[in-house]
C-alpha positions as CSV (number, residue, x, y, z in Angstrom):
1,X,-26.5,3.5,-7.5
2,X,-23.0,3.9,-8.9
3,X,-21.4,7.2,-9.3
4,X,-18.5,8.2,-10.6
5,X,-17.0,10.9,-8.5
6,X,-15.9,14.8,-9.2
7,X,-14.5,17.0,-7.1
8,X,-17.9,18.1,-4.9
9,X,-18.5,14.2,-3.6
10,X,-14.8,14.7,-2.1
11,X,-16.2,15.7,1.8
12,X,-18.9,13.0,1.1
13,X,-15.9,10.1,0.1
14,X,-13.6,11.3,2.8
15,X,-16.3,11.6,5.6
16,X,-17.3,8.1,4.9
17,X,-13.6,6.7,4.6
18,X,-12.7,8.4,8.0
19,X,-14.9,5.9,9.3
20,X,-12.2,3.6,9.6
21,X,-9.2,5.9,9.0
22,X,-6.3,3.2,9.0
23,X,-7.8,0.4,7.2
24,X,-9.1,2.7,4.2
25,X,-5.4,4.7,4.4
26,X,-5.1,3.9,0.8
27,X,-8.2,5.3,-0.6
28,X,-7.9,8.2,2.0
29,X,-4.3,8.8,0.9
30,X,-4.7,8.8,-3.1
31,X,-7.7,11.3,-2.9
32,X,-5.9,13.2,-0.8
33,X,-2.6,13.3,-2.9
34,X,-4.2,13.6,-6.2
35,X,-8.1,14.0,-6.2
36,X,-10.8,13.4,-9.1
37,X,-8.6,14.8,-12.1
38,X,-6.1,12.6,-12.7
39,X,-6.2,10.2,-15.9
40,X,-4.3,7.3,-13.7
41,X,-7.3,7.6,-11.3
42,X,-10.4,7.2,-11.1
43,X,-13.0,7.0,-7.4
44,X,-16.5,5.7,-7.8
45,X,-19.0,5.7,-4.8
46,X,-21.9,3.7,-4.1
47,X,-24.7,5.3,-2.6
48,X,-28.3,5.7,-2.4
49,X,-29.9,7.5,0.6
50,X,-26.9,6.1,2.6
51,X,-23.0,5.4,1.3
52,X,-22.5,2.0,0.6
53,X,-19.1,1.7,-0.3
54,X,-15.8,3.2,-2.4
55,X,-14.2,1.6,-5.6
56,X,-11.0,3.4,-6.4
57,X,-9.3,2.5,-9.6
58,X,-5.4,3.4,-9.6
59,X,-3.7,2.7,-12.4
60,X,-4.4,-0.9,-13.2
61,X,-5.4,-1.7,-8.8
62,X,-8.3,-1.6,-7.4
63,X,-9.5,-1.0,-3.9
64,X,-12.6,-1.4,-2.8
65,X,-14.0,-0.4,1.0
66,X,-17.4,-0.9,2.4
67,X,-18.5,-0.3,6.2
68,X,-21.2,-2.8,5.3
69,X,-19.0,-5.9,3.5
70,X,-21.4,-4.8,-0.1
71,X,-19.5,-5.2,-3.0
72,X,-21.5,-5.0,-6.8
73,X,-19.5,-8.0,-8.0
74,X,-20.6,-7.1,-11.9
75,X,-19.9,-3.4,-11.4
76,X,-16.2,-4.8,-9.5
77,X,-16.2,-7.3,-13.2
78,X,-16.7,-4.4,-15.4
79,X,-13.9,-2.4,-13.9
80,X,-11.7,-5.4,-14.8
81,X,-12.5,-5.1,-18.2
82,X,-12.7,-1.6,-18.6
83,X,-9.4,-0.5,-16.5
84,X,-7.5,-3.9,-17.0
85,X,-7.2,-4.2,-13.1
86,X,-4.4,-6.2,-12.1
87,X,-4.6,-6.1,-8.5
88,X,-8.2,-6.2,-6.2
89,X,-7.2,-5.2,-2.3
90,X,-9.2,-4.7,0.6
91,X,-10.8,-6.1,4.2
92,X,-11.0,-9.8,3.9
93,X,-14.8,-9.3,5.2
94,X,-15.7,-6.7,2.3
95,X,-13.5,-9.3,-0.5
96,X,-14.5,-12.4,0.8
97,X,-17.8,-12.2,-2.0
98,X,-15.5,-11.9,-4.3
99,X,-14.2,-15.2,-6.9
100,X,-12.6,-14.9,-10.4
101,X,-10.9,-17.8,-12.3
102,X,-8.4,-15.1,-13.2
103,X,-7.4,-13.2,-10.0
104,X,-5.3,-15.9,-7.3
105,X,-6.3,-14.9,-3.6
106,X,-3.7,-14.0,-0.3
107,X,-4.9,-13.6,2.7
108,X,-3.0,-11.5,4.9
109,X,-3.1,-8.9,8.1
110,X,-3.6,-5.6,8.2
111,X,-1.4,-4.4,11.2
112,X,-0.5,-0.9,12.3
113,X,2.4,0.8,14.7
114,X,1.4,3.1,17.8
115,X,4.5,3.0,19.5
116,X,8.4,1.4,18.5
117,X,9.5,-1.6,20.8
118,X,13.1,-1.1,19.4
119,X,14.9,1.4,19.4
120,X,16.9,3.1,16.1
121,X,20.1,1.9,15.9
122,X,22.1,0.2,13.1
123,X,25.5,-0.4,12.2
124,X,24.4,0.5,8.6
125,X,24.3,3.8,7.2
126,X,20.4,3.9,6.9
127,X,19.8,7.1,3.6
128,X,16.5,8.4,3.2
129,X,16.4,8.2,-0.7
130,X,16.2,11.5,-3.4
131,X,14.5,11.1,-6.9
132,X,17.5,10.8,-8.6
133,X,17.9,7.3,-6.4
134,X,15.2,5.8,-8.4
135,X,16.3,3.8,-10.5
136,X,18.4,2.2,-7.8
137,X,15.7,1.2,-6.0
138,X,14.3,-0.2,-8.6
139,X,16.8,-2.7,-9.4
140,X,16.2,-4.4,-5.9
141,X,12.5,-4.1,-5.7
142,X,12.1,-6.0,-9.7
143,X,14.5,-8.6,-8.3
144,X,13.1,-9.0,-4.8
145,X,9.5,-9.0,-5.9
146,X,9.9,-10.5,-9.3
147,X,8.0,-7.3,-10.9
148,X,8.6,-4.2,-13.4
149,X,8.1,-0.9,-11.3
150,X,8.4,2.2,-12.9
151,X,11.2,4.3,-12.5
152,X,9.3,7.5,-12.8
153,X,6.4,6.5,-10.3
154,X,9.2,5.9,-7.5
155,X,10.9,9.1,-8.7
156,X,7.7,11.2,-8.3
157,X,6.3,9.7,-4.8
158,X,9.5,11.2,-3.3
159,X,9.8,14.6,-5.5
160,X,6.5,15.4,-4.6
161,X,6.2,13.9,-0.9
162,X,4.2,11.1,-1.4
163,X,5.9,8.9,0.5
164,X,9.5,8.0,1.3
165,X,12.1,5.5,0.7
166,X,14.9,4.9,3.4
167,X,17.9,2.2,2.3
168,X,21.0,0.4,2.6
169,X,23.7,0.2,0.3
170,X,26.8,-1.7,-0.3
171,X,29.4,-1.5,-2.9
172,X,27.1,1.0,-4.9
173,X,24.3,-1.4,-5.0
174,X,21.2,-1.0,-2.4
175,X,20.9,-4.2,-0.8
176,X,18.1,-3.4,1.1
177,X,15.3,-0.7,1.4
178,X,11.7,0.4,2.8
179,X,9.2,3.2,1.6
180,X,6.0,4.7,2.7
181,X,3.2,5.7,0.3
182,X,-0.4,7.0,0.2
183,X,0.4,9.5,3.4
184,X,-2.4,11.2,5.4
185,X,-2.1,13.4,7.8
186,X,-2.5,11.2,10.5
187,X,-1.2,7.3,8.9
188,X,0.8,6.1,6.3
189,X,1.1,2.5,4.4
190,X,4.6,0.6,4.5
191,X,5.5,-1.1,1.6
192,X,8.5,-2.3,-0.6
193,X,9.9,-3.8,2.6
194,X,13.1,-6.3,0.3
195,X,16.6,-7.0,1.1
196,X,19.1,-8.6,-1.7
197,X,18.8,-12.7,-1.1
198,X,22.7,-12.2,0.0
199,X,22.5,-9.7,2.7
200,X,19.4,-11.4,4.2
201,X,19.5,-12.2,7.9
202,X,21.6,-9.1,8.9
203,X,19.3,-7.0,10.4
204,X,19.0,-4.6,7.9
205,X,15.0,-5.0,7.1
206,X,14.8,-4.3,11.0
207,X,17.2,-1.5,10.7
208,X,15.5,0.2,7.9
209,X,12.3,0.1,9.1
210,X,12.8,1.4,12.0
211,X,14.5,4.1,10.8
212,X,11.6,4.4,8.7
213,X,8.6,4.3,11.3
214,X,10.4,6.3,14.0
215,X,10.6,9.4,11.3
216,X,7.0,9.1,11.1
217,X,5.6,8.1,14.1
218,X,7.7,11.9,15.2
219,X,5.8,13.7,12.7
220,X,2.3,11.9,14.3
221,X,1.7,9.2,11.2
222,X,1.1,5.8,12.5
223,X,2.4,3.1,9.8
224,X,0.4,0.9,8.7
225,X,1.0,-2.4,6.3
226,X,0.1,-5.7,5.5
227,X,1.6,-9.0,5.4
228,X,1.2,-12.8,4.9
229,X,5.1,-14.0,5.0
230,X,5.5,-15.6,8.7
231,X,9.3,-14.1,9.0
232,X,8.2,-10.9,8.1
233,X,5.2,-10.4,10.0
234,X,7.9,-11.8,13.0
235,X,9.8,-9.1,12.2
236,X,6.9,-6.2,12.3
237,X,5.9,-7.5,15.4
238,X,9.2,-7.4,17.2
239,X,9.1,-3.4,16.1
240,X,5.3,-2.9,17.5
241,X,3.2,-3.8,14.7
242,X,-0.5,-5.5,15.8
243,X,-2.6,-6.8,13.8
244,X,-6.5,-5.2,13.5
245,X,-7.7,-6.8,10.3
246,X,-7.6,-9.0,7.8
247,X,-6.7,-8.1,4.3
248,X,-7.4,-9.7,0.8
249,X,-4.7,-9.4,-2.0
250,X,-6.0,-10.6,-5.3
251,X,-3.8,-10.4,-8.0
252,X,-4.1,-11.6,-11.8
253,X,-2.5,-14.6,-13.2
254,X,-0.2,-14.4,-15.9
255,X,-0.7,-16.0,-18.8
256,X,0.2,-19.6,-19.2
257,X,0.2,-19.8,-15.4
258,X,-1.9,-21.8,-13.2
């Protein structure tokens, strides 16, 4: 039975997604950070006698987890039309039931950082970013990934500690940059990892990132992320990055696309 959650199923969502503490980091983070109230979100839990699995609508994303691979494929097509879900993420095991004409499918790994095999040093000046560098950041992350973020979604995940954006600039413009989001108190998911197409193959996605993962791994957060680029995931393996899972991506076409 599908329910849609409130604040007294938290323990019961958390204990279930604890399970498996870095592969569920995003549901784990975003209940964490801003619980049942919030009109951007919105957590549904399967469950009978047992807990079956966790949909978690953010925004227009959805992520799905299930210790058993169950997905409801027409509760997962209602939430499309309903929430106008862009994005479906998840273990490739618990996804792989999973087919719409609409959505295009990447597979990828899900890899996460115990320990640094580099150590943090740059000939950059590596900043760790402020709200007011939002906007910023979003000029290189629209260009790089060929997508309209929102200014004041960047701006808030550092105000408020959600996560954190370290960069590089040059000539006032940041050529290259790295954030964290959905923090727990033990993990946190890498993303945003985009250097300008002109200061590529400088070392400065290397030098960010570890900049980036050696402030966490101090406070006792493993990073986490996942990837599907072969030079990247060359990169993240060079800094310590090993792969536990696979991970499904599937995103919505665009109209007029094929």
């Amino acid at each position: 039975m599908m329910i849609r959650c409130s604040e007294k199923h938290r323990q019961e969502c958390l204990d279930y997604l604890r399970q498996n503490p870095s592969l569920n980091l995003f549901l784990i983070g975003d209940i964490e950070n801003y619980g049942f109230n919030q009109g951007f979100q919105t957590i549904f839990i399967d469950k009978d006698e047992f807990v079956h699995g966790i949909y978690l609508v953010y925004y227009h994303n959805l992520v799905i987890a299930s210790e058993e691979n169950r997905v409801d494929v027409q509760f997962v097509e209602r939430l499309i039309q309903e929430y106008d879900i862009q994005a479906i993420q998840g273990r490739k095991a618990v996804l792989d039931t999973l087919s719409f004409d609409a959505f295009t499918r990447e597979e990828c790994l899900f890899c996460q950082l115990s320990e640094l095999k580099v150590k943090a040093e740059s000939d950059f000046l590596i900043q760790q970013a402020r709200p007011e560098d939002a906007a910023r950041l979003k000029t290189l992350l629209d260009e790089v990934f060929d997508m309209d973020n929102e200014v004041a979604m960047i701006a808030r995940r550092i105000a408020e500690q959600e996560g954190r954006h370290f960069f590089i600039e040059q000539q006032n413009q940041v050529v290259c940059q790295a954030n964290s989001t959905a923090e727990t108190a033990d993990a946190a998911m890498i993303g945003g990892v985009a250097t300008r197409a002109d200061w590529r193959r400088h070392g400065l996605a290397s030098a960010v990132m570890t900049a980036l993962c050696s402030q966490l791994l101090s406070e006792g957060k493993k990073p986490c992320l996942f990837f599907e680029n072969e030079e990247a995931g060359r990169i993240y393996s060079r800094l310590g990055f090993e792969p536990i899972s696979g991970w499904t991506l599937m995103l919505r076409q665009k109209e007029g696309s094929h």
